[in-house]
N, C-alpha and C positions, 0 to 999 in steps of 0.2 A: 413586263419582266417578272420572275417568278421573286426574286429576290426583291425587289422594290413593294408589291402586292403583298410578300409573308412582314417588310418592316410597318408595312399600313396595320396591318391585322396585328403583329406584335403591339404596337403602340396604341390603336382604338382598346384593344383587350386592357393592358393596363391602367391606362383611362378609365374604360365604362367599371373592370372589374370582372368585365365576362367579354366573350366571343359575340361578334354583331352578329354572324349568326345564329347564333342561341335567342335572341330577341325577335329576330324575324320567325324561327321553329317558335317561338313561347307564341307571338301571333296567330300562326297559322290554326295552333294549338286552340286557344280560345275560342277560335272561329269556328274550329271545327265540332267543340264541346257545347255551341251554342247551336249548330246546324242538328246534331243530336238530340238535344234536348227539344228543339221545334219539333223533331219525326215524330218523339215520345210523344208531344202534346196530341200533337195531329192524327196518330195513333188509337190513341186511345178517344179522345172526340168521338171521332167515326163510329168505333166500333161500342159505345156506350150511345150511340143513336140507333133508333128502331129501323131497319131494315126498310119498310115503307117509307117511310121519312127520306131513304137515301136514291129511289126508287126501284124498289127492288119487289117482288111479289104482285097481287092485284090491283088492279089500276081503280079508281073511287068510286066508279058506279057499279062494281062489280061488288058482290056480299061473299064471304067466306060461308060454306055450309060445312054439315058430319055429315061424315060417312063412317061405318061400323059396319065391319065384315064379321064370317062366322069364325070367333072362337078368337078375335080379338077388340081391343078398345078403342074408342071413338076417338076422333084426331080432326083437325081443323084441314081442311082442304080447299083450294081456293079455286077459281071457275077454271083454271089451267090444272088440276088433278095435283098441285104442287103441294104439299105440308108448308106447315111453319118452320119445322124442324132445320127440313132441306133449305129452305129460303133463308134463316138465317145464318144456317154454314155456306152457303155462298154466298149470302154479304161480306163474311170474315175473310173468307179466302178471296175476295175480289179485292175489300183493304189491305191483307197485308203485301197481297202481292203489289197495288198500288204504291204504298209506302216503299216498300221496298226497290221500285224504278224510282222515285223522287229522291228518296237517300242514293241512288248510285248518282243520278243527273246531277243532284247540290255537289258531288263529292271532284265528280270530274272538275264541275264548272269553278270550285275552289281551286282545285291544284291547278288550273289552266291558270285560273286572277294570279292565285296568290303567287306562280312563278315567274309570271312577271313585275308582280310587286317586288319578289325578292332580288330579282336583276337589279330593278329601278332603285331600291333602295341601296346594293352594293354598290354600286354605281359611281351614285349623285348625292345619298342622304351620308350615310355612314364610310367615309372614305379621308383619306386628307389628299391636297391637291401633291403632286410630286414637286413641285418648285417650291411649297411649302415644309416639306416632310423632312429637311433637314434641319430647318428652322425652330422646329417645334418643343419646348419646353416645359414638361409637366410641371403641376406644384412642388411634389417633392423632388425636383431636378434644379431649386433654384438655387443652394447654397453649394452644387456641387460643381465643380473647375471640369469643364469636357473639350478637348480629351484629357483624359489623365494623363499627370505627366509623368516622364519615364524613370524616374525614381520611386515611383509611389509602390506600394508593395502589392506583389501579386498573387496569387491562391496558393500557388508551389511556396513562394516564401514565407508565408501567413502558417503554411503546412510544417515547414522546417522549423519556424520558431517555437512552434509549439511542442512538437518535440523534442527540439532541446529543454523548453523550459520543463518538462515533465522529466525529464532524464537528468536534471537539474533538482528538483525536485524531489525525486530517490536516492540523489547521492546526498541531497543534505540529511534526508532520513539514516541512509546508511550509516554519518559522520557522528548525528549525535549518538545512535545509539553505539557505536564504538567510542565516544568522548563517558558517556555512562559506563560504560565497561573498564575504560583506563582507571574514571573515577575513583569505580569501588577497587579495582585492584591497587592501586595509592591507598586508600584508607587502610588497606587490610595488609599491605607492608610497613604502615606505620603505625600499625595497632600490633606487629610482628619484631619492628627495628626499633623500636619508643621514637620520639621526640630529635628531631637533629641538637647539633650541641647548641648553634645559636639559638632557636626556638625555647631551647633548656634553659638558659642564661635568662630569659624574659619572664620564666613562670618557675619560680624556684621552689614553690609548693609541692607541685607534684614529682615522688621519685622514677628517675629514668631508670630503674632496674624492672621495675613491673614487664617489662615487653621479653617475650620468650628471647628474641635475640638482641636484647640490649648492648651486649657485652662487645659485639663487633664495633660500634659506634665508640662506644667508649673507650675501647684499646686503643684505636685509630690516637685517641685525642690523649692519652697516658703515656705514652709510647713515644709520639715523634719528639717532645722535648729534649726529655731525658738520653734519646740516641745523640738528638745533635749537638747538646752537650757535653756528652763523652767524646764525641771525635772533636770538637775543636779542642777538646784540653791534651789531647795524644797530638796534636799538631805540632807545636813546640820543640816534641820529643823527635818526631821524624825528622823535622829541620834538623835538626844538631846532628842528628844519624848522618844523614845526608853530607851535610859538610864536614863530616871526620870518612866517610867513605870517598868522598872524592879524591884527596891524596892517594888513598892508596890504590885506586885505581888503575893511575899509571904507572905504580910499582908493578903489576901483574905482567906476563910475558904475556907476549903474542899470541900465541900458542901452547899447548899444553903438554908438548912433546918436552923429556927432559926431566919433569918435575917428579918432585921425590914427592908421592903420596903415601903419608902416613893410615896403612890399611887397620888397624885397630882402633886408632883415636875417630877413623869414620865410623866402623861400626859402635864403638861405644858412643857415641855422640847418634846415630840413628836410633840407638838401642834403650839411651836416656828420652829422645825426642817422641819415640813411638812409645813408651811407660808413661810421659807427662798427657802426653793426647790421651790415654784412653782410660786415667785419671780422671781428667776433665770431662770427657764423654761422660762417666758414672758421674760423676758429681751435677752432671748437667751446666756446666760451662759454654760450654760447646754444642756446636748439636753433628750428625752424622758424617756430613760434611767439612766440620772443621771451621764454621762461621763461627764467632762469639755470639752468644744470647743476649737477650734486652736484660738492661737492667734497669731501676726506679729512679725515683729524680734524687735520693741521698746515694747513689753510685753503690748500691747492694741489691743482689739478681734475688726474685721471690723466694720463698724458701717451700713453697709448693712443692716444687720440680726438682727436689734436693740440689741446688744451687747453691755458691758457697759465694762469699764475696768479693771485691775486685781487690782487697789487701791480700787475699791466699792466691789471688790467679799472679800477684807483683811481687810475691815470697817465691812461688813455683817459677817466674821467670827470671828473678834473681839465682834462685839455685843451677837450674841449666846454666845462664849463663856466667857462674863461677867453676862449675866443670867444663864449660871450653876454655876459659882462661887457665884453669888449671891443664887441660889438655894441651896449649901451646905453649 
């Protein structure tokens, strides 16, 4: 089975380290670098022996003589008209050609051996038996639980966690360097606003006017007292208002049909009301709208803003209302 055969080779591989056929090619290899190296010997041997020695040229009882023709030099010739010259270029060309059939014959006769060494050794040497091949447990496979079980995390999720933790990672970057940002903009409204009023109350050295907008902070805290003191002390006065206005509330008619309106004592009474308003306006009593202004905690408005006191604002409303009692 091709799949049973690739988990053999999978698992001898991680084993040995390498492919069992790679050790059988590293054999073959050696053999053949040593079949080599024998031709070289044998090679050169031959051809560093003298040609007679191999039996090549005159046979022993025969003497080499000269001969010298006209117009050239004398040369060794042997009872066959042969040179030396000749005789040892065909001892050369008869060794290499020999070597050269012995290097093909060794080359066959190896790859014939060694193919079926290679069988023999897939086989029967380098294999695991199939009834064993499930059983089988490398060193480094001893501390591990197989199969893994189905909670255990898989490449896809190993892959997602790690992207989150990097995207995790840039927003904590993003976080501080906008928590450094909020920082310095904090220091630099309160190097703008001075000191809050309780911070102030703890360090009574240093003055809270130094900050370009101290004065916001400060007003806040001058201001509310003083307002809510004014209105609870007008409270009193509204109450009594109140309970002399409810009698006569049910004197009034129904309706307004009938009633004799006196047309002069309204305009003079609109005519006094609109002169005391715009009194106050100029004096700064008031402001555009008709609100009263703040005044300090001894019940008298700054005198900045040409503002006049609360005894001339309780003189001018005494006077009006002695010209409507005068008017009825």
């Amino acid at each position: 089975m091709p799949d049973l055969a690739s988990s053999k080779d999978a698992l001898l591989t991680e084993h040995f380290r390498y492919t069992p056929l790679s050790l059988i090619d590293d054999i073959i290899n050696t053999v053949n670098a040593i079949i080599y190296h024998a031709l070289q010997a044998i090679e050169t041997g031959l051809l560093s022996t003298p040609p007679s020695v191999l039996g090549f040229g005159a046979t022993s009882s025969s003497k080499p003589h000269y001969v010298a023709k006209h117009g050239e030099t004398a040369r060794t010739v042997d009872n066959n008209g042969d040179s030396a010259e000749s005789i040892e270029e065909q001892a050369r060309d008869e060794i290499e050609n020999g070597v050269h059939r012995l290097e093909t014959l060794l080359e066959a006769t190896v790859d014939k051996t060694f193919d079926k060494f290679e069988i023999y050794t897939l086989r029967n040497i380098l294999t695991v038996p199939d009834d064993l091949l499930p059983h089988v447990r490398l060193a480094h496979y001893e501390d591990l639980e197989l199969p893994l079980p189905s909670s255990s995390p898989t490449p896809d999720s190993i892959t997602a966690l790690r992207h989150r933790l990097q995207a995790s990672q840039r927003m904590n970057i993003r976080l501080r360097a906008q928590y450094a940002q909020n920082a310095e903009l904090i220091t630099q409204l309160h190097t703008i606003l001075g000191p809050s009023p309780s911070s102030a109350g703890h360090n009574v050295s240093k003055p809270i006017t130094t900050a370009p907008l101290a004065f916001l902070t400060q007003a806040r805290s001058n201001t509310i007292e003083p307002k809510a003191q004014f209105v609870a002390s007008q409270l009193p006065a509204l109450r009594n208002l109140l309970v002399e206005l409810r009698p006569k509330i049910s004197t009034l008619p129904s309706t307004f049909d009938g009633m004799d309106w006196n047309t002069e004592a309204e305009e003079r009474r609109e005519y006094v009301d609109g002169t005391a308003r715009r009194i106050l306006r100029t004096e700064g009593l008031i402001s555009a709208s008709g609100d009263a202004m703040d005044v300090d905690s001894e019940g008298n408005v700054p005198r900045g803003d040409r503002r006049k006191g609360v005894d001339e604002v309780r003189d001018l409303e005494r006077i009006i209302g002695g010209d409507d009692r005068m008017e009825t």
